[in-house]
C-alpha positions in Angstrom: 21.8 10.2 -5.0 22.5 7.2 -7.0 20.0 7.7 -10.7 20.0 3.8 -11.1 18.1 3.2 -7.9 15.2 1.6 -9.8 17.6 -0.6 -11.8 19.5 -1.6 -8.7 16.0 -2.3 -6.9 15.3 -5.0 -9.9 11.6 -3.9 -8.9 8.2 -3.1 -11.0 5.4 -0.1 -9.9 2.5 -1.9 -8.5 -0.6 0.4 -6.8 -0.8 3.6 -5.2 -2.8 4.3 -1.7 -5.1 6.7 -0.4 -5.8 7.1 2.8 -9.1 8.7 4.1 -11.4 8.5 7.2 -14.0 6.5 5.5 -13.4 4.4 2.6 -17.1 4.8 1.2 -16.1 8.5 0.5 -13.6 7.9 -2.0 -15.9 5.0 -3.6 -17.7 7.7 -6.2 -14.4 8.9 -8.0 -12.2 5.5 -7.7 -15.5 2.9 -8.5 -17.9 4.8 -9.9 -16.6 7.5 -11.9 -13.3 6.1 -13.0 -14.5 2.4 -13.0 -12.5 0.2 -10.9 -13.3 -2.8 -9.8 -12.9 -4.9 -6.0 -10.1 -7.1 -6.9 -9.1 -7.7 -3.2 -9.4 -6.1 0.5 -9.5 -7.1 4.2 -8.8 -5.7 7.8 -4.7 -5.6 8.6 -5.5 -5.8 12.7 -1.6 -5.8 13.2 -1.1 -2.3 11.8 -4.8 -1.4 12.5 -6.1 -0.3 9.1 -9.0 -2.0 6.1 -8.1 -1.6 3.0 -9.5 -2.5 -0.7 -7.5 -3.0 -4.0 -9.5 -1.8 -7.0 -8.4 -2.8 -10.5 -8.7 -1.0 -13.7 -8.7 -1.5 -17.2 -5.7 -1.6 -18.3 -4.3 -3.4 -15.4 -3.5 -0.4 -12.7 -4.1 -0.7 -9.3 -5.5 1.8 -6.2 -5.9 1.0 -3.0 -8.1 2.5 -0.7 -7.3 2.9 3.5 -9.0 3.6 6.3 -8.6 3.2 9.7 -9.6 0.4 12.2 -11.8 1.6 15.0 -9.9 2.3 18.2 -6.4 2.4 15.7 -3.9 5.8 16.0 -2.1 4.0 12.4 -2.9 6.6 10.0 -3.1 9.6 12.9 -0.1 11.8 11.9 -0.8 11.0 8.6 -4.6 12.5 9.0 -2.8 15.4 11.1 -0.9 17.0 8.1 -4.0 15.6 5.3 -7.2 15.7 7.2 -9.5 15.1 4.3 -6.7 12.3 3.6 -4.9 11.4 0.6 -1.8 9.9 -1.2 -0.6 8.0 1.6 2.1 5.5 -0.5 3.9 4.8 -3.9 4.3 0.3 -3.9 6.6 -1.3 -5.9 7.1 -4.9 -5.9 10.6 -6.0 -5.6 12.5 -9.9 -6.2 14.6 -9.5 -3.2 13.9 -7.4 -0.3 16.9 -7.8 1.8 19.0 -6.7 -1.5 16.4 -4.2 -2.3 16.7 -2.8 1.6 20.7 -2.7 0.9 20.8 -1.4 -2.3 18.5 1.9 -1.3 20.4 2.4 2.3 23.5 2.5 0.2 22.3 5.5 -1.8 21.8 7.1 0.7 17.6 6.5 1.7 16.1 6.1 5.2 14.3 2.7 5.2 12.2 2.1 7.8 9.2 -0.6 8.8 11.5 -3.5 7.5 8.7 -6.9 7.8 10.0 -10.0 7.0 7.7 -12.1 8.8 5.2 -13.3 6.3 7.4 -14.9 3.5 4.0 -14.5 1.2 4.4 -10.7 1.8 7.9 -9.2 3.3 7.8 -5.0 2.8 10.0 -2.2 3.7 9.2 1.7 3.6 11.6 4.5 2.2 10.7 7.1 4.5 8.9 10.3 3.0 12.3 12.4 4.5 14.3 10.3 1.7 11.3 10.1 -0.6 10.9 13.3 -1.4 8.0 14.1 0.7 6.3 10.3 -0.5 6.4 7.1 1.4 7.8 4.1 -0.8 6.5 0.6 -0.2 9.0 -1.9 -1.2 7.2 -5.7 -1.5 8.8 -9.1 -2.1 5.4 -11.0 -2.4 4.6 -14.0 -3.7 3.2 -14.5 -6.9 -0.7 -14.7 -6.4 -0.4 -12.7 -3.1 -2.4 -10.7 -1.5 -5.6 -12.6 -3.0 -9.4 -12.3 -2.5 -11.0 -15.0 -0.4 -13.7 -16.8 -1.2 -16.8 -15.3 -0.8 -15.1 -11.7 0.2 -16.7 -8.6 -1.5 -16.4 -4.9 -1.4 -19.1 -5.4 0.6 -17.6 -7.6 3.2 -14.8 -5.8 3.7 -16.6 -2.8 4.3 -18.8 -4.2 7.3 -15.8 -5.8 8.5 -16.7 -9.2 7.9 -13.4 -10.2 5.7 
């Protein structure tokens, strides 16, 4: 396996994700007890899961999943971690077609290549290649994903994002 990886990837750590049924559960350790704050969240129909960014003090970021109603997205996932749990490592990348080239040249499985949103293009190294972890890669724009006007923890919660 090729050491520079992260140097080739030209690409900076950005969150990591935990999945659970319920999003309110993990709310007393993430918000509460450790202090983070809603920075953004809403409802990713396409893939079938809600999520919420919280924001820390010195500038980390978790975010928080759960599944849509009706949605089999985070299923297997749930199957192997049923109280849920680490679900992905992001990393936020300049180029993601490089970025995609670069890691399949070393020798990692990349799968769930998006390009069709040029605010927010991603690509997965599978948890086989990941060491039992799945990578995000992200080529997003600068002031992407973003909360909307008027959108709380709240209203993502109900659904109303």
């Amino acid at each position: 396996m090729n050491t520079t990886l992260a140097t080739k990837l030209q690409g900076y750590f950005d969150h990591a994700a935990h999945a659970a049924p319920r999003i309110r559960d993990l709310l007393p350790l993430y918000a509460e007890q450790l202090g983070g704050q809603f920075l953004y969240g809403g409802e990713n129909t396409r893939v079938g899961y809600r999520g919420v960014v919280l924001s820390y003090a010195n500038g980390g970021k978790v975010e928080l999943l759960e599944p849509l109603p009706g949605s089999h997205f985070l299923d297997s996932f749930f199957a192997n971690h049923p109280f849920g749990g680490l679900h992905h490592l992001t990393f936020r990348v300049f180029d993601i077609q490089a970025s995609v080239v670069s890691a399949q040249e070393a020798g990692f499985e990349i799968v769930g290549l998006n390009s069709d949103n040029l605010e927010w293009q991603e690509a997965f190294v599978h948890p086989r290649s990941g060491h039992g972890v799945l990578v995000q890669l992200v080529q997003a724009a600068a002031n992407y994903p973003r909360n909307e006007p008027g959108e709380t923890l709240e209203t993502v919660l109900a659904g109303a994002s």
